[in-house]
N, C-alpha and C positions, 0 to 999 in steps of 0.2 A: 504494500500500500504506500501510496507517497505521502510524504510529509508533507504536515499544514506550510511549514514557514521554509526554505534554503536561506541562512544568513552566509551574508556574501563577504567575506573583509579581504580586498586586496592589500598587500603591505610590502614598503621597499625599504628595506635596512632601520630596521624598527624592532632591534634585539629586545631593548629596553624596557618595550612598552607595550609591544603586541601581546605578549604574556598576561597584561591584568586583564586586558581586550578579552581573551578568547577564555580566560575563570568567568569574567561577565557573562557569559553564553551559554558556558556550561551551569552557570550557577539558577538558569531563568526558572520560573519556578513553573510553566509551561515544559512540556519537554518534547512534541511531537515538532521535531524541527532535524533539520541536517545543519551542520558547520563546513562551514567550505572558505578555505582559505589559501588564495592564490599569491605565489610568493613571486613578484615581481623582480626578476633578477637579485635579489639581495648580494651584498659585496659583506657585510658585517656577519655578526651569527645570530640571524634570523633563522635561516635556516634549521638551524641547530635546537634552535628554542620552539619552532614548529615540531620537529621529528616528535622530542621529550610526550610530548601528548597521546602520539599512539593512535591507536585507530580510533580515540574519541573524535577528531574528527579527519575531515578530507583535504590534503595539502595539492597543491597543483602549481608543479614551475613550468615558469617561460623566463625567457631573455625581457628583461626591462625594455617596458612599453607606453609607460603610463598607466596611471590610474582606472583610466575610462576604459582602456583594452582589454585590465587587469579586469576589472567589474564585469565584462561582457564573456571574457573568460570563466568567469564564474557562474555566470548567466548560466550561459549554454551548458555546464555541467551540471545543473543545478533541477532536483527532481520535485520539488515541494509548489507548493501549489503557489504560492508567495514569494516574493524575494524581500528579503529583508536586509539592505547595505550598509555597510559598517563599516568608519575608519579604524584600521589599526591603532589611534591613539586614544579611539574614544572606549566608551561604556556602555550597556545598556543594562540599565535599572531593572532589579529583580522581577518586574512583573510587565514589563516590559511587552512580551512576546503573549502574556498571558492578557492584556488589554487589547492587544491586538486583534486577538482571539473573541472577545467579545464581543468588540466591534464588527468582525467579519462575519458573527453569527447573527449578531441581532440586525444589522443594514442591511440584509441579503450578498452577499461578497461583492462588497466597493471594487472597484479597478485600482484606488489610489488609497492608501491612509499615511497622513501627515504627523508623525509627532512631535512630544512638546519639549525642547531639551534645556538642560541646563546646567549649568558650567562651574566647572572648578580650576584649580589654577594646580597644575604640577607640582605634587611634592606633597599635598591635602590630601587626608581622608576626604572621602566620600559614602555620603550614608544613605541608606535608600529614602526616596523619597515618604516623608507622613503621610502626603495625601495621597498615594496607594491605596490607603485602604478604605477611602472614599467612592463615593459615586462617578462613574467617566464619566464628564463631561466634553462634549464635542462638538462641532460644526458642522455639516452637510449641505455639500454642493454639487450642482448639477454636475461641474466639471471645475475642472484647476484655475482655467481663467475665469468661470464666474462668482470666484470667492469675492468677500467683500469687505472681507479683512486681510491685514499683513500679515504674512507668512515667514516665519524664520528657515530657512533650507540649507540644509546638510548634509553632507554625507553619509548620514548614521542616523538620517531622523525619516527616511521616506522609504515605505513598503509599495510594491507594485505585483499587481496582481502578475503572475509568467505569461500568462497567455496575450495581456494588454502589450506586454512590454516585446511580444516576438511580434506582434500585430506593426509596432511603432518600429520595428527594424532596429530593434537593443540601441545599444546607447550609440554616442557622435565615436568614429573610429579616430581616435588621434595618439599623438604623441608623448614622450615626457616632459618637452617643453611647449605641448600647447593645450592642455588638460584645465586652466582654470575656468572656474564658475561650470565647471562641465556638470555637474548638478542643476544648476537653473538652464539650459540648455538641455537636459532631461526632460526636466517638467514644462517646458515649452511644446518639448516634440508629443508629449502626454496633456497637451493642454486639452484636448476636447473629449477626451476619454472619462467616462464619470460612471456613476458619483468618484468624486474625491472627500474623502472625508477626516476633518483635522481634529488630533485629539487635544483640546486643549489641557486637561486633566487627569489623570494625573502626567508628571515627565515620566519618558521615556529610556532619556538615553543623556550620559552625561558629557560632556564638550571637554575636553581638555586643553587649555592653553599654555602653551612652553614655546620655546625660542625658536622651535621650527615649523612653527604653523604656517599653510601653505598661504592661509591668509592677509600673513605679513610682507609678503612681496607684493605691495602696492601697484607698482609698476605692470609685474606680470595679470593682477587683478585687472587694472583699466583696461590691458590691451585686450583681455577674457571678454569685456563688458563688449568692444567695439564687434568682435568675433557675433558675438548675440546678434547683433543691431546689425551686424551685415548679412548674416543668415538671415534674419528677418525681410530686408529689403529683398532678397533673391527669394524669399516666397518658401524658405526653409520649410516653417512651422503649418500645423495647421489650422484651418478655421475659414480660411479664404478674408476678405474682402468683408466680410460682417461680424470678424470677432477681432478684425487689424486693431481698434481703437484700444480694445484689452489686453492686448498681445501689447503694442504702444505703453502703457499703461504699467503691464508686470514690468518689461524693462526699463520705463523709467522709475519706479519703485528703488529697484536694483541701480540704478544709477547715480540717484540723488544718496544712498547706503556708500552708494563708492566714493561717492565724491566727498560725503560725512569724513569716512575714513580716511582720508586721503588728508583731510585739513588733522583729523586728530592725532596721523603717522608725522605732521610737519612734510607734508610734501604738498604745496597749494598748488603751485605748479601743475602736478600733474592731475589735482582736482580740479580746477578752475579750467582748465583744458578738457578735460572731460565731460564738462559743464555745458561746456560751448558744444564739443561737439554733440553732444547727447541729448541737446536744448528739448527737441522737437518729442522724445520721448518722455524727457522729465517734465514736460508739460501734458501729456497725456497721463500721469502719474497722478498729478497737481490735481489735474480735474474730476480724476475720478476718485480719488480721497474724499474731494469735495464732495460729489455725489453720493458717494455708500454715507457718508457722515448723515445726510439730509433724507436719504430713500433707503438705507438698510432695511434688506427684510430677516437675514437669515437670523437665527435665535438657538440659545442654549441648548442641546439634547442632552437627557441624563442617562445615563445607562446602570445597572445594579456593581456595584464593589466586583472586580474578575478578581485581584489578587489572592485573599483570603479565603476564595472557594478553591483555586487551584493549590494553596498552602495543602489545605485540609486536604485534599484527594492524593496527593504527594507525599504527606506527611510519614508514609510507615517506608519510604525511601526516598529521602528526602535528596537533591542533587547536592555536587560534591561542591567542597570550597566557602558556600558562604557568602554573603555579603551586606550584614550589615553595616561592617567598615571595611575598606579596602583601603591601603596605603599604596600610593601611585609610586611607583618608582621612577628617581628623577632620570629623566631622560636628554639633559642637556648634554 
């Protein structure tokens, strides 16, 4: 029988850090899932700290390709009915896979679920989240462009149903230097595919920040962003001609984010350039903020507590590892 969930983590020289990654996985308190992790040419002992695990899960090398290769790589091996993506550096929160699980029963199986993450800084404990054991609370949309709220997008925070994501032609094929924002570029090419549904409650998956986050290359960020915005003009994404404005709209969300960053890295320069060139999208951002502020219709969904049912049915074998504190190992 195939598994509900395939969690996908590609990683490339991430000795240090991939390790609390893949306890996170093992430790979900859901367990009808496969682990699958593609070792992007690693140069360090990645490798080596993949092996240690054993047949708990599925290791798969290639020659470094990038991120997006690596994920599509995984893709295509991948027999679970979901794909669930995951950085190497990040986390996902004990019940993680098990909210997921609720949501996909009670919505009738969404195409897209979004979740809620949240960040710790390298070197911190990390504790599962309290409100686990609350009500999910979520959002539902017809599809990705008709949300009508801001969306935080990750690498480790969006599940896609297998069959949406073979339908959309797996991710963009690229390289090791031109993989940024390949993520929103994801959910572009998945824009019209629905429901999409964001879980705002409980988090998910926890972010980690350290000195080599891909998102510190400001530089490489902008020129990701123009990549978007020229796919877009060449008729990339879908929707046609009546969903251009929301397409418009996501990237300049994403734009006016980059150009945020950009003043707060000390690099105006390459924000205020970005500005300019991106005008015509961050203005279709502008307006439709404006619009959902004044005509929002979508509203709260509560769904029953998932974690503490799946605790209990788990409980006479319970998974290995743990986690109600995890200490990150520093990985600078």
């Amino acid at each position: 029988m195939k598994p509900r969930f395939s969690v996908v983590i590609p990683a490339y020289n991430r000795q240090k850090l991939v390790g609390a990654t893949i306890d996170s996985v093992l430790a979900q308190t859901f367990t009808d899932y496969e682990l699958i992790v593609v070792d992007d040419g690693s140069t360090d002992g990645t490798t080596e700290v993949l092996r240690s695990y054993g047949a708990r899960i599925s290791v798969i090398q290639q020659a470094n390709q990038g991120p997006e290769v690596a994920r599509n790589t995984g893709a295509s091996a991948a027999n679970g009915e979901y794909l669930a993506f995951l950085d190497s550096d990040d986390l996902l929160l004990p019940c993680a896979l098990a909210t997921y699980e609720r949501v996909i029963q009670e919505l009738g199986s969404p195409a897209l679920v979004i979740g809620t993450v949240t960040h710790f800084e390298d070197g911190q404990a990390v504790h599962a989240d309290a409100s686990a054991t609350k009500a999910i609370e979520l959002l539902r949309f017809r599809d990705y462009l008709a949300k009508d709220v801001a969306i935080s997008l990750y690498g480790s925070n969006v599940v896609i149903k297998r069959s949406i994501l073979d339908q959309a032609g797996g991710l963009r094929t690229s390289t090791p230097t031109t993989f940024y924002l390949d993520i929103w570029d994801m959910m572009l090419r998945l824009g019209t595919y629905g429901p999409c549904v964001l879980v705002r409650r409980p988090a998910t998956v926890a972010y980690r920040f350290h000195n080599t986050n891909a998102v510190r290359n400001v530089e490489a960020m902008v020129k990701g962003m123009s990549r978007l915005i020229e796919a877009e003009r060449r008729g990339q994404y879908p929707g046609g001609r009546s969903r251009r404005f929301v397409r418009y709209a996501c990237l300049g969300g994403m734009s006016w984010s980059l150009f945020s960053y950009a003043l707060k890295s000390r690099r105006p320069r390459l924000g205020f350039g970005a500005l300019l060139r991106n005008s015509p999208v961050i203005l279709a951002g502008v307006m439709k903020k404006l619009w959902c502020r004044l005509r929002r219709t979508s509203s709260v969904l509560r769904l029953p507590e998932a974690c503490e049912t799946e605790r209990t049915m788990k409980s006479e074998n319970p998974p290995g590892g743990g986690f109600d504190s995890v200490k990150v190992a520093d990985g600078r």
